[in-house]
Backbone as CSV, one residue per row, in Angstrom:
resi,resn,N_x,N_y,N_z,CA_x,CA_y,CA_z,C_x,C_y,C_z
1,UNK,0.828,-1.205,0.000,0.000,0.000,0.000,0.859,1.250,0.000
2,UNK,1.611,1.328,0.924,2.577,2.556,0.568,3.309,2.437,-0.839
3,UNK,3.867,1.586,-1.249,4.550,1.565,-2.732,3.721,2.144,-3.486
4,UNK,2.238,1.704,-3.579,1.417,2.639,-4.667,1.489,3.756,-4.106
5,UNK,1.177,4.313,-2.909,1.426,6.029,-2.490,2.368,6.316,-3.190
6,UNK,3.366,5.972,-2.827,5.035,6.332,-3.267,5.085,6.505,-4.692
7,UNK,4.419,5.260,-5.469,4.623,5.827,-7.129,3.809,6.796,-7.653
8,UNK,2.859,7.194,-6.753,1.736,8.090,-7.034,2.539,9.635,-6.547
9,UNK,2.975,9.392,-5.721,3.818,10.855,-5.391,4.492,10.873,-6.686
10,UNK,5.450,10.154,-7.286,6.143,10.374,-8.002,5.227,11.132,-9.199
11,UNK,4.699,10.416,-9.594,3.809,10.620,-10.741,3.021,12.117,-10.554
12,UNK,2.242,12.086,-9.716,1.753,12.507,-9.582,2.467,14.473,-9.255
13,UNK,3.097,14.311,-8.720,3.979,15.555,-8.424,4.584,16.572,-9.604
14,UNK,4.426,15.641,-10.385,5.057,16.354,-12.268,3.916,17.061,-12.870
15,UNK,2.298,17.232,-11.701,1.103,17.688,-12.587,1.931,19.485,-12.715
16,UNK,1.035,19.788,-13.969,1.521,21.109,-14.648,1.124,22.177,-13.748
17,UNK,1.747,23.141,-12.787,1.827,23.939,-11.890,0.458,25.063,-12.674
18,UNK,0.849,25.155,-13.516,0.181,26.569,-14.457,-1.067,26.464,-14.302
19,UNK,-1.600,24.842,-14.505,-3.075,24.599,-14.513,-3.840,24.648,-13.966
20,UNK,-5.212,25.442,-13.981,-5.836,25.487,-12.593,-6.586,23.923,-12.540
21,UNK,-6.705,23.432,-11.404,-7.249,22.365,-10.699,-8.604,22.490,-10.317
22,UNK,-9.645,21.839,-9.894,-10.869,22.084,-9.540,-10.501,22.721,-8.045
23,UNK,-9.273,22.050,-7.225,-9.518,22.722,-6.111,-8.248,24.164,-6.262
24,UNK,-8.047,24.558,-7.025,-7.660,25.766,-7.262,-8.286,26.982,-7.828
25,UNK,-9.370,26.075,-8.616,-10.879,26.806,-8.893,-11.507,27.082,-7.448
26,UNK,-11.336,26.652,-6.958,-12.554,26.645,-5.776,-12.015,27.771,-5.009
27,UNK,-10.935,27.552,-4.435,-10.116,28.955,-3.669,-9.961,30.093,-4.819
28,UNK,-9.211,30.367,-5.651,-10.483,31.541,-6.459,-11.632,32.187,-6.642
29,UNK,-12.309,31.089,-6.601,-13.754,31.260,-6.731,-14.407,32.086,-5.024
30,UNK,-13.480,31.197,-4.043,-14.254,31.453,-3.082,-13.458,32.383,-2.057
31,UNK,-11.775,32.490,-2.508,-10.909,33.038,-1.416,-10.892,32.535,-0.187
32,UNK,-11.528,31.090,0.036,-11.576,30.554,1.393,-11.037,29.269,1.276
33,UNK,-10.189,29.076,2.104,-9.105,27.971,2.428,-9.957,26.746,2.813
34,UNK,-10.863,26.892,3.782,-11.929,25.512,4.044,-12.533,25.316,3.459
35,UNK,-13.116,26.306,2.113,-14.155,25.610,0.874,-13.505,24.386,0.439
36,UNK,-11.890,25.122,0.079,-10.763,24.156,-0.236,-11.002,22.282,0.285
37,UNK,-10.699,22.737,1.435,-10.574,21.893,2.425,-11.662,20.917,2.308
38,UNK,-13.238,21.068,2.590,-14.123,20.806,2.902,-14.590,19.963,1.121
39,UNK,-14.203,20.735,0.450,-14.495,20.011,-0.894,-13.801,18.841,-1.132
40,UNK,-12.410,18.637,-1.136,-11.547,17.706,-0.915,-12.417,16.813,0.098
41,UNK,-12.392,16.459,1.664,-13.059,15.781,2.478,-14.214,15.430,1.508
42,UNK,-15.407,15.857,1.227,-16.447,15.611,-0.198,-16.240,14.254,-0.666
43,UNK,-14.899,15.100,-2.295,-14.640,14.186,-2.743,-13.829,12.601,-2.319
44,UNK,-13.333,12.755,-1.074,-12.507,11.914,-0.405,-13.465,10.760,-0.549
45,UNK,-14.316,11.336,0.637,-15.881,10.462,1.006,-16.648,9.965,-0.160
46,UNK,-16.447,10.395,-0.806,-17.497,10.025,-2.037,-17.082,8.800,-3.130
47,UNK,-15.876,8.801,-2.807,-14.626,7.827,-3.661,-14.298,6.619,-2.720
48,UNK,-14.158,6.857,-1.814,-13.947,6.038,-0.974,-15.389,5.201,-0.894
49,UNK,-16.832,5.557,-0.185,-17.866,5.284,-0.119,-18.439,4.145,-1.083
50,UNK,-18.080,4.854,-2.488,-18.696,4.750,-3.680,-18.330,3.122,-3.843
51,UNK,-17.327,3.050,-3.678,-16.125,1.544,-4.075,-16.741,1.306,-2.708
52,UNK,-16.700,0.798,-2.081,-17.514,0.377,-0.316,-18.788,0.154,-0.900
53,UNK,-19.605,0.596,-1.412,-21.047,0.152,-1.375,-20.891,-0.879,-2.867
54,UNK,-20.457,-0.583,-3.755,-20.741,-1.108,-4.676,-19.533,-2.925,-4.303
55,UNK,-18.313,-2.888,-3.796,-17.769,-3.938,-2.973,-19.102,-4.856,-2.456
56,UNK,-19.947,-4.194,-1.492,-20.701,-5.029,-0.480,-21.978,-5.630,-1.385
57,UNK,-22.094,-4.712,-2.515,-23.433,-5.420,-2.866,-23.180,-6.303,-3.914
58,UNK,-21.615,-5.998,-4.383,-21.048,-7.345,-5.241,-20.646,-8.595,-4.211
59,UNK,-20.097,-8.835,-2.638,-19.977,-9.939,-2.440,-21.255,-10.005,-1.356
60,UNK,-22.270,-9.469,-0.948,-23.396,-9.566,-0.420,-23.976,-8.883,-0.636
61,UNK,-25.025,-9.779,-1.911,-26.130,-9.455,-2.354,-27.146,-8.985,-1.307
62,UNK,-28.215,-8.592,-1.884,-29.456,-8.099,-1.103,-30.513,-9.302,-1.502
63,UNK,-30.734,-9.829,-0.562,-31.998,-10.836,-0.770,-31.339,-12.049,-1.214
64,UNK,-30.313,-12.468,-1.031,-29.370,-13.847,-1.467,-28.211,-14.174,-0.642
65,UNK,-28.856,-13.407,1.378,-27.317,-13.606,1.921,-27.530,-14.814,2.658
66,UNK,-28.456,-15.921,2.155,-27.957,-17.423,2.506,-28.039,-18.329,1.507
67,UNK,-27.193,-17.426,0.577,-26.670,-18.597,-0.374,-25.051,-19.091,-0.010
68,UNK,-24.828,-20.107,-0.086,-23.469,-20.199,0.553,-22.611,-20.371,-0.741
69,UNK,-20.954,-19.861,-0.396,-20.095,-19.185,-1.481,-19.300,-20.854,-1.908
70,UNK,-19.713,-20.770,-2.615,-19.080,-22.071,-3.927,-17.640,-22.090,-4.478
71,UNK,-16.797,-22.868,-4.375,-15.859,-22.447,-4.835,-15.230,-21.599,-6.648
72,UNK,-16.225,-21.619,-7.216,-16.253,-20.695,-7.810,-16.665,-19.438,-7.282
73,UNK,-17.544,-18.925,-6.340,-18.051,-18.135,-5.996,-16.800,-17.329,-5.570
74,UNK,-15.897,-17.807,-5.085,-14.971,-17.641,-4.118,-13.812,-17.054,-5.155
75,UNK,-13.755,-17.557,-6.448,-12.886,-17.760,-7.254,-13.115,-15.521,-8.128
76,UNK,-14.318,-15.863,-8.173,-15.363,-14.656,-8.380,-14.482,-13.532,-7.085
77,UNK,-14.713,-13.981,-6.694,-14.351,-12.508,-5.547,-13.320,-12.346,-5.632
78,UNK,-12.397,-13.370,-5.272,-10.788,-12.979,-5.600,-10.395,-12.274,-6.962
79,UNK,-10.964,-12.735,-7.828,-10.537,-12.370,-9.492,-11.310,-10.464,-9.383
80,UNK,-12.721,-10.346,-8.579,-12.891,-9.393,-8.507,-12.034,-7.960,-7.422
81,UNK,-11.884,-8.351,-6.836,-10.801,-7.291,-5.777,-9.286,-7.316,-6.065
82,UNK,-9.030,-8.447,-7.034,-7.207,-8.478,-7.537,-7.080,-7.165,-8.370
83,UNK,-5.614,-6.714,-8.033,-5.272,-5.696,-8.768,-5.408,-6.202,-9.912
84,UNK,-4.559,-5.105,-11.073,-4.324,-5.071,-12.415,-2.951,-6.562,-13.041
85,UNK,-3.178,-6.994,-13.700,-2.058,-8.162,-13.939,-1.069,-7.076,-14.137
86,UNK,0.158,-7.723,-13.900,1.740,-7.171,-13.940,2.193,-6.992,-15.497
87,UNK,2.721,-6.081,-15.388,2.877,-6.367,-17.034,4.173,-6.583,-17.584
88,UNK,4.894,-6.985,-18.291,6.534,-7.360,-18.310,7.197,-6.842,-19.533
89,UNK,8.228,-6.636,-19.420,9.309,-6.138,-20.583,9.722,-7.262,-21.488
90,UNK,10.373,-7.516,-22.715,10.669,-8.007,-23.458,11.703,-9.102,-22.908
91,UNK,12.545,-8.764,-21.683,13.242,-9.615,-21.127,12.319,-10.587,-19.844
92,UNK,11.332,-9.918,-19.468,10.556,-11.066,-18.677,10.346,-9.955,-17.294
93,UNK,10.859,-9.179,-17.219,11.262,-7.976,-16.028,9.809,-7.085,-15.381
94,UNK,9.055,-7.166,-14.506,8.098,-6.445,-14.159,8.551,-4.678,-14.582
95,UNK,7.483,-4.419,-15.506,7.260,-2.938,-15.438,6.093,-2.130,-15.009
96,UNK,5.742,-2.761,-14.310,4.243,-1.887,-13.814,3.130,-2.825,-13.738
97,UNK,1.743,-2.259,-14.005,1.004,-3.120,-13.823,-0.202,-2.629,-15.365
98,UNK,-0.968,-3.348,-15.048,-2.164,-2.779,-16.409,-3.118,-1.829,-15.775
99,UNK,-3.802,-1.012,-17.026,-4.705,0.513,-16.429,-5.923,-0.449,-15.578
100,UNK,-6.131,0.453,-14.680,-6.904,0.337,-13.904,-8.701,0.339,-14.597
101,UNK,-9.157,-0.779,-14.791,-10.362,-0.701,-15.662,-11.624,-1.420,-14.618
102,UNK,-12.576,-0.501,-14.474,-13.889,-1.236,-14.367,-14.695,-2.399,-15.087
103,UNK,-15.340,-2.873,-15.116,-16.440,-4.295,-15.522,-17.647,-3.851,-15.273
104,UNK,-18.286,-3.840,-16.481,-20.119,-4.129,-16.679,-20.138,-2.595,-15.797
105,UNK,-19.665,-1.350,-15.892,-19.908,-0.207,-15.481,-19.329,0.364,-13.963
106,UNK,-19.166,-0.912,-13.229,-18.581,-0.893,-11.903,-16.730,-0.666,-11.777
107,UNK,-17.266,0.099,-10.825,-15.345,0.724,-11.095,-14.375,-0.464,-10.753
108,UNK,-12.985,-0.180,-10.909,-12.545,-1.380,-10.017,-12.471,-1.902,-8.825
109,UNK,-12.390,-2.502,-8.196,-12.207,-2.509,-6.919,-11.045,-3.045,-5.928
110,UNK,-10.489,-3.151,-6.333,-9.058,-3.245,-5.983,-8.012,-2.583,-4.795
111,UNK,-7.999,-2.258,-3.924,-7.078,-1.539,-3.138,-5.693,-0.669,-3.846
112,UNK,-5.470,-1.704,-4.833,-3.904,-0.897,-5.765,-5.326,0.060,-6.382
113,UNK,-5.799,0.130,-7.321,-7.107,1.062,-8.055,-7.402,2.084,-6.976
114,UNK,-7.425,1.226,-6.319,-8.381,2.731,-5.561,-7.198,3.308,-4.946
115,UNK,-6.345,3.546,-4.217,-4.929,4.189,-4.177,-4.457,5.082,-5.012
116,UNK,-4.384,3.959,-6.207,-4.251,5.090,-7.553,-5.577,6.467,-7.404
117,UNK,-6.305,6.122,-7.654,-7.110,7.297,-7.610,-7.741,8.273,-6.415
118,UNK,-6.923,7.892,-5.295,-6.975,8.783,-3.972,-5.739,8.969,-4.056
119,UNK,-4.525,8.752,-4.063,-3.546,9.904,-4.362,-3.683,10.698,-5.455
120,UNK,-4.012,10.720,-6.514,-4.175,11.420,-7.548,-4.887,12.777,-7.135
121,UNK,-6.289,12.165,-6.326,-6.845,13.407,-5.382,-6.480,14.173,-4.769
122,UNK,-5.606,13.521,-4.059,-4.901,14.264,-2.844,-4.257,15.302,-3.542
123,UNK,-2.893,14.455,-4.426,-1.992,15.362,-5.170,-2.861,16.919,-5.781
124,UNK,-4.074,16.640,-6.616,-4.967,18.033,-6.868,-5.270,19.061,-5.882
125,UNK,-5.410,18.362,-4.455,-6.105,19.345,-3.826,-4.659,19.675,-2.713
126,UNK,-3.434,18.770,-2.812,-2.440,19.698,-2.263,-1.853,20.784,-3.686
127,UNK,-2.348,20.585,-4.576,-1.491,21.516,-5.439,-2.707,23.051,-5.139
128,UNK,-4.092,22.432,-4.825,-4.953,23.492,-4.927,-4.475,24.410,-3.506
129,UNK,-4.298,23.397,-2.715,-4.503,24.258,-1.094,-2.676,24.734,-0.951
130,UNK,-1.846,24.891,-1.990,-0.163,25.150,-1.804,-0.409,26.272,-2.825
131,UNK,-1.208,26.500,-3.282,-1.931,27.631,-4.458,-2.517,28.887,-3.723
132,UNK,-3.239,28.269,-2.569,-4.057,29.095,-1.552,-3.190,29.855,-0.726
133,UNK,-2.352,28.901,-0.050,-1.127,29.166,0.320,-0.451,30.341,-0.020
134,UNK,-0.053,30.552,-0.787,0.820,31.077,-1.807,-0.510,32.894,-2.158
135,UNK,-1.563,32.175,-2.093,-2.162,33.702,-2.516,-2.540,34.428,-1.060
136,UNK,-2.982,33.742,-0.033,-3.498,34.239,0.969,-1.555,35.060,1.276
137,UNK,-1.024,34.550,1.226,0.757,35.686,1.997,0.762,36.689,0.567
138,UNK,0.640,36.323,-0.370,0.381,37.773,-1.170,-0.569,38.900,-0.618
139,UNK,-1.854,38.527,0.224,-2.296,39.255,0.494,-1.913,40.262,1.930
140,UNK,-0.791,40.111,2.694,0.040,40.279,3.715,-0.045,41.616,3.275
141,UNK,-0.631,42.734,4.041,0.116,44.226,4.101,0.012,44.695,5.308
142,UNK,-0.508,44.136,6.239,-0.481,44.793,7.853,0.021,43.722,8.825
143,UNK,0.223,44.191,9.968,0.248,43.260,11.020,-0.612,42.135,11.413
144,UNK,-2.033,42.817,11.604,-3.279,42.054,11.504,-3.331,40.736,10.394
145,UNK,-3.077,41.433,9.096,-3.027,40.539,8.042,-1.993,39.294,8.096
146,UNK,-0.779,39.804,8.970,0.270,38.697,8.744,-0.155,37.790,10.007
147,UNK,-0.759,38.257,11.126,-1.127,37.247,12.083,-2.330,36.200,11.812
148,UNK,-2.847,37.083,10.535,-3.980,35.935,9.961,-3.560,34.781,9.243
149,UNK,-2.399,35.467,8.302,-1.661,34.297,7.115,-0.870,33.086,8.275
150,UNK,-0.526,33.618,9.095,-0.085,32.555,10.375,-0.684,31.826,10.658
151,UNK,-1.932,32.486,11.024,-3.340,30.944,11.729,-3.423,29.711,10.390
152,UNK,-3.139,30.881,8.838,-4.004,29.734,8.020,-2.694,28.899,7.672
153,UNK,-1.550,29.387,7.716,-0.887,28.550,7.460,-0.708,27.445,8.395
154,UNK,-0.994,27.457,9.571,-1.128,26.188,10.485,-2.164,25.210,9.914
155,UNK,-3.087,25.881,9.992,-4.324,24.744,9.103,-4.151,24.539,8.158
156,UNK,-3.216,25.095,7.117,-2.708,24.525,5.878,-1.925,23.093,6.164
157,UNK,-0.993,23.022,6.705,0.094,22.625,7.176,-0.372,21.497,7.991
158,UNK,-1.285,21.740,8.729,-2.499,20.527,9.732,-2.786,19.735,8.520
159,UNK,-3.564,20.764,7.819,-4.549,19.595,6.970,-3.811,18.476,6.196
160,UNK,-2.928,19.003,5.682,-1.838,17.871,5.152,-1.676,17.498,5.508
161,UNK,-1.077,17.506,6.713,-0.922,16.141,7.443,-1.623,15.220,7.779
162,UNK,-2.614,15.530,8.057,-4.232,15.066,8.516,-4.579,13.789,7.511
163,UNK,-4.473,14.512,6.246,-4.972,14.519,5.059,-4.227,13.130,4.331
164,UNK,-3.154,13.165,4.489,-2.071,11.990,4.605,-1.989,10.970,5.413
165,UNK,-2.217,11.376,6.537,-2.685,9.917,7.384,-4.104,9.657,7.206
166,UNK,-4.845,10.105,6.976,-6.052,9.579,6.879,-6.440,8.526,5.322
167,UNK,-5.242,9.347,4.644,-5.478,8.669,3.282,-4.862,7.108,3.585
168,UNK,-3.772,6.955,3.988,-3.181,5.933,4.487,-3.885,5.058,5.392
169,UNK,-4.989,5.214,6.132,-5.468,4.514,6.914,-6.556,4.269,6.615
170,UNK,-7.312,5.116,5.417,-8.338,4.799,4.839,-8.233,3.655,3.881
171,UNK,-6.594,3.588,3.399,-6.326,2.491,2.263,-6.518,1.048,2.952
172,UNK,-5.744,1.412,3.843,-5.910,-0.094,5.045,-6.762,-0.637,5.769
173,UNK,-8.235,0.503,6.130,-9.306,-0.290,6.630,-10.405,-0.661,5.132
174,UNK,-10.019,-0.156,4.005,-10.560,-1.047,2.698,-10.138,-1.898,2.494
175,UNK,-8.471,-2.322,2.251,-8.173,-3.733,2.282,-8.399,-4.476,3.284
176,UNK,-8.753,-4.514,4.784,-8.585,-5.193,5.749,-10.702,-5.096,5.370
177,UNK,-11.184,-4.719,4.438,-12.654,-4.672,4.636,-13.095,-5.972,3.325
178,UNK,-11.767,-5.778,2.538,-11.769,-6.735,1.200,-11.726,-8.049,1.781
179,UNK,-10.706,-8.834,2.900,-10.671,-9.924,3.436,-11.514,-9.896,4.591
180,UNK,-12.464,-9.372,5.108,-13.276,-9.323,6.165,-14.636,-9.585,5.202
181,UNK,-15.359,-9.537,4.422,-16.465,-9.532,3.542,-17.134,-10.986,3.341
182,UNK,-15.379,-11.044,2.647,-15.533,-12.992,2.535,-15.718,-13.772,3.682
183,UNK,-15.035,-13.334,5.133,-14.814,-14.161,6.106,-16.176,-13.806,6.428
184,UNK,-17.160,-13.223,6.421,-18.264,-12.347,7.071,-18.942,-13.583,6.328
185,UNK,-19.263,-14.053,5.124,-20.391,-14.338,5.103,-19.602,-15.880,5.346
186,UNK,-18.941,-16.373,4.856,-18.205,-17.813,5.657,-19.213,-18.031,6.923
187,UNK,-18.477,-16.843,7.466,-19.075,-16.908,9.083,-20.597,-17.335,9.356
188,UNK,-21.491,-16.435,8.373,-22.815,-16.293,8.692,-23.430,-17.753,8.327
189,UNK,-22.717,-18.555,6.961,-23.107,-20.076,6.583,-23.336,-20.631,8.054
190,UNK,-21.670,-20.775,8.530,-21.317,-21.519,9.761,-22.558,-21.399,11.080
191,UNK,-22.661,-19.971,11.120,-23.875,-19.544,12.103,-24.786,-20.294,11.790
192,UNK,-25.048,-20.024,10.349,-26.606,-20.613,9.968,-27.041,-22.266,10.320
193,UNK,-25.687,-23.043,10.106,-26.151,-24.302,10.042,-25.794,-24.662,11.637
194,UNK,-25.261,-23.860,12.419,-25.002,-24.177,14.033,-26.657,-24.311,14.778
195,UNK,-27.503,-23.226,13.788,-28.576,-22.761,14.350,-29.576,-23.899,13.502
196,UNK,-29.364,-24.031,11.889,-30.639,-25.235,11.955,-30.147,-26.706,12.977
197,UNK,-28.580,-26.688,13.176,-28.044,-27.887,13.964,-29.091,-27.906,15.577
198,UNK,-29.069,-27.026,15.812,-29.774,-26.297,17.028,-31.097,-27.072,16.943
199,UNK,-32.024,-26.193,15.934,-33.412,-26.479,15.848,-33.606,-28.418,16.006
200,UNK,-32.345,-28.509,15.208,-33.076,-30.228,14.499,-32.546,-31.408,15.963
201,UNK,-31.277,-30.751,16.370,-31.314,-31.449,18.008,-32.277,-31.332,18.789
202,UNK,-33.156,-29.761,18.916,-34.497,-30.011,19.369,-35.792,-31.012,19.305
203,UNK,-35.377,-30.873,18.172,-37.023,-32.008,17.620,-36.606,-32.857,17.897
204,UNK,-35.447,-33.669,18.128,-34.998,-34.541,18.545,-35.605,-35.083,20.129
205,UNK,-35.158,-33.947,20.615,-35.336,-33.971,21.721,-36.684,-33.980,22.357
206,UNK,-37.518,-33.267,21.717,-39.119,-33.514,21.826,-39.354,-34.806,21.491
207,UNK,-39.119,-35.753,20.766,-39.280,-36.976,20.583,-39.102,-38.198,21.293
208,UNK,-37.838,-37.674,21.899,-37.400,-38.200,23.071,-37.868,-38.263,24.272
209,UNK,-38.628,-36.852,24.843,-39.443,-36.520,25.868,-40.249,-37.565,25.566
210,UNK,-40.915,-38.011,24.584,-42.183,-38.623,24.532,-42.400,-40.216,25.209
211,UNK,-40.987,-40.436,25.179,-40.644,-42.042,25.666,-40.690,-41.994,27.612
212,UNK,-40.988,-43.079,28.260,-40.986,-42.888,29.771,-39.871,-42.868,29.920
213,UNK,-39.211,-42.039,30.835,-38.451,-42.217,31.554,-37.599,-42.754,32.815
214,UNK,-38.649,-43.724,33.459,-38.861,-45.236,34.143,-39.203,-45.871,33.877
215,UNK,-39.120,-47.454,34.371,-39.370,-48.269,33.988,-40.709,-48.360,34.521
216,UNK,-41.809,-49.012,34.369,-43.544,-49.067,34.440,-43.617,-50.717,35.072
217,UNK,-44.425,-50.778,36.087,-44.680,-52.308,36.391,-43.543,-53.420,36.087
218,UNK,-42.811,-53.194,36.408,-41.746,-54.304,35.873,-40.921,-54.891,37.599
219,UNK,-40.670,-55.915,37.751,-40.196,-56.615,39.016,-38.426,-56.090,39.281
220,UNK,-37.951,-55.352,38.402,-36.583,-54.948,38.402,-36.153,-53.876,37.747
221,UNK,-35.785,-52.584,37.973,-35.300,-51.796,37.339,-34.025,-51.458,36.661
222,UNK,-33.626,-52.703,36.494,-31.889,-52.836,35.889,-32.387,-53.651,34.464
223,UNK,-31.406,-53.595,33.564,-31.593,-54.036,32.339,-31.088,-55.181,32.317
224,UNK,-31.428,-56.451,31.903,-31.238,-57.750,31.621,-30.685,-58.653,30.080
């Protein structure tokens, strides 16, 4: 998970300075550093979410969660949450991996995929909020003014950081949500048949009630 961060910094860091960004639009538009901010969080949530709901209703269906997972079924999920195949050089040598592509309209779902496209985010909205940065100390002509560019540069400076661990820990409770899904409904089979095991030892047991439990008129109560 960090290696994709890491190649995503790389990559990602070469975007064209000149260009305005949506979140460089936004601080323009609005001269406010938390529109910034608050839009980013948005899109964070919305990307993140989006891949989360559409995950759960690909390995638990709605109205089919006691069907139990088949080993194809199983085969299905893995093939669905695997990254991109590796792709190789002419000598046999890993160079990367293949583009990140959705199926039947659904994005990918992948942990490497989705990485890719939350650093990519990030990278926009630190180029937007290092933009903000950069205009709010242009606006510096008094004392007042420079004790303001101070406060925001702390919350500049916060949010990144913030913004970075959260991305990082958001990557890791999706993958740790990718192998929890499968074990989840495993689990619920196991439940299920503990509980018809349950019911059918009962009836058992009512059946059993039905027999005496002493012996009736008989000259000896030991078995012969």
């Amino acid at each position: 998970m960090v290696v994709v961060v890491t190649q995503g910094v790389r990559y990602f860091a070469q975007a064209d300075e000149a260009k305005f960004t949506k979140y460089k639009q936004l601080y323009a538009d609005s001269k406010d550093v938390d529109t910034v901010i608050d839009a980013y969080q948005e899109s964070m949530n919305e990307l993140f979410n989006g891949r989360i709901k559409v995950m759960v209703k690909e390995l638990l269906p709605a109205g089919n969660e006691e069907k139990k997972l088949s080993e194809d079924d199983v085969a299905k999920i893995f093939k669905l949450l695997a990254p991109p195949a590796i792709k190789y050089d002419k000598n046999g040598l890993p160079v990367g991996r293949e583009e990140c592509k959705g199926v039947s309209g659904k994005p990918p779902l992948s942990t490497y995929c989705l990485a890719q496209d939350a650093v990519k985010e990030y990278f926009l909205f630190r180029e937007g909020i290092l933009y903000a940065k950069k205009e709010e100390k242009d606006k510096i002509t008094t004392m007042s003014a420079a004790l303001i560019y101070q406060a925001t540069l702390e919350k500049i400076n916060r949010e990144l950081e913030v913004s970075r661990d959260a991305l990082d820990k958001g990557l890791a409770a999706y993958s740790e949500l990718q192998m929890a899904l499968p074990m989840h409904k495993k689990y619920m089979e196991v439940v299920d048949a503990l509980i018809k095991y349950g019911k059918a030892v009962g009836e058992i047991r009512k059946s059993i009630d039905l027999f005496p439990n002493t012996f009736i008129n008989v000259s000896t109560t030991a078995c012969t």
